[in-house]
C-alpha positions in Angstrom: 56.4 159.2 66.8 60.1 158.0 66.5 59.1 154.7 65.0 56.2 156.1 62.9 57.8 155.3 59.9 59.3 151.8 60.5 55.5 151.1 61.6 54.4 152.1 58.7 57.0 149.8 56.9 56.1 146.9 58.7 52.1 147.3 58.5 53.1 147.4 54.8 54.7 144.2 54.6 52.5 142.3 56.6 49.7 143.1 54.6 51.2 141.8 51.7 52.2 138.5 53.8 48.4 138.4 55.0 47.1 139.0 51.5 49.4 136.7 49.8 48.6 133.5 52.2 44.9 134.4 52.4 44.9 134.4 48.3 43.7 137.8 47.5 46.4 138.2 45.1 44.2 139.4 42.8 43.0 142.5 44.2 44.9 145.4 43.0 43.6 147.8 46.4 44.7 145.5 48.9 48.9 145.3 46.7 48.6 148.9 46.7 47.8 149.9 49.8 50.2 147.7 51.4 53.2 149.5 48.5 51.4 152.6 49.8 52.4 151.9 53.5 55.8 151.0 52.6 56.2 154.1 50.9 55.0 156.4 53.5 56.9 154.5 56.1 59.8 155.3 54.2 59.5 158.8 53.2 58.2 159.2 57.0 61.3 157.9 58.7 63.6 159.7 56.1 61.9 163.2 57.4 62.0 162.1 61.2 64.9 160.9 60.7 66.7 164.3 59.1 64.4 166.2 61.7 65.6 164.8 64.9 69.4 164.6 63.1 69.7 168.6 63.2 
């Protein structure tokens, strides 16, 4: 659960990677999910992170 978000970030990322080598640049779901993931990863770690802070 500590790492949830950085996960998250990661999965992101590597999706794009993935997508961009296998040429599905084209397909809108597959650039926003992986923008989705990266943007949950990083509102997740910012609430772990001010959770486990205090």
């Amino acid at each position: 659960m500590k790492y949830l978000g950085i996960l998250l970030i990661v999965l992101g990322a590597i999706l794009l990677t993935v997508s961009y080598f296998a040429q599905w640049v084209d397909y809108n779901c597959v650039q926003f999910t992986g923008l989705g993931l990266m943007i949950a990863g990083l509102i997740a770690h910012i609430v772990i992170a001010r959770r486990t802070r205090d």
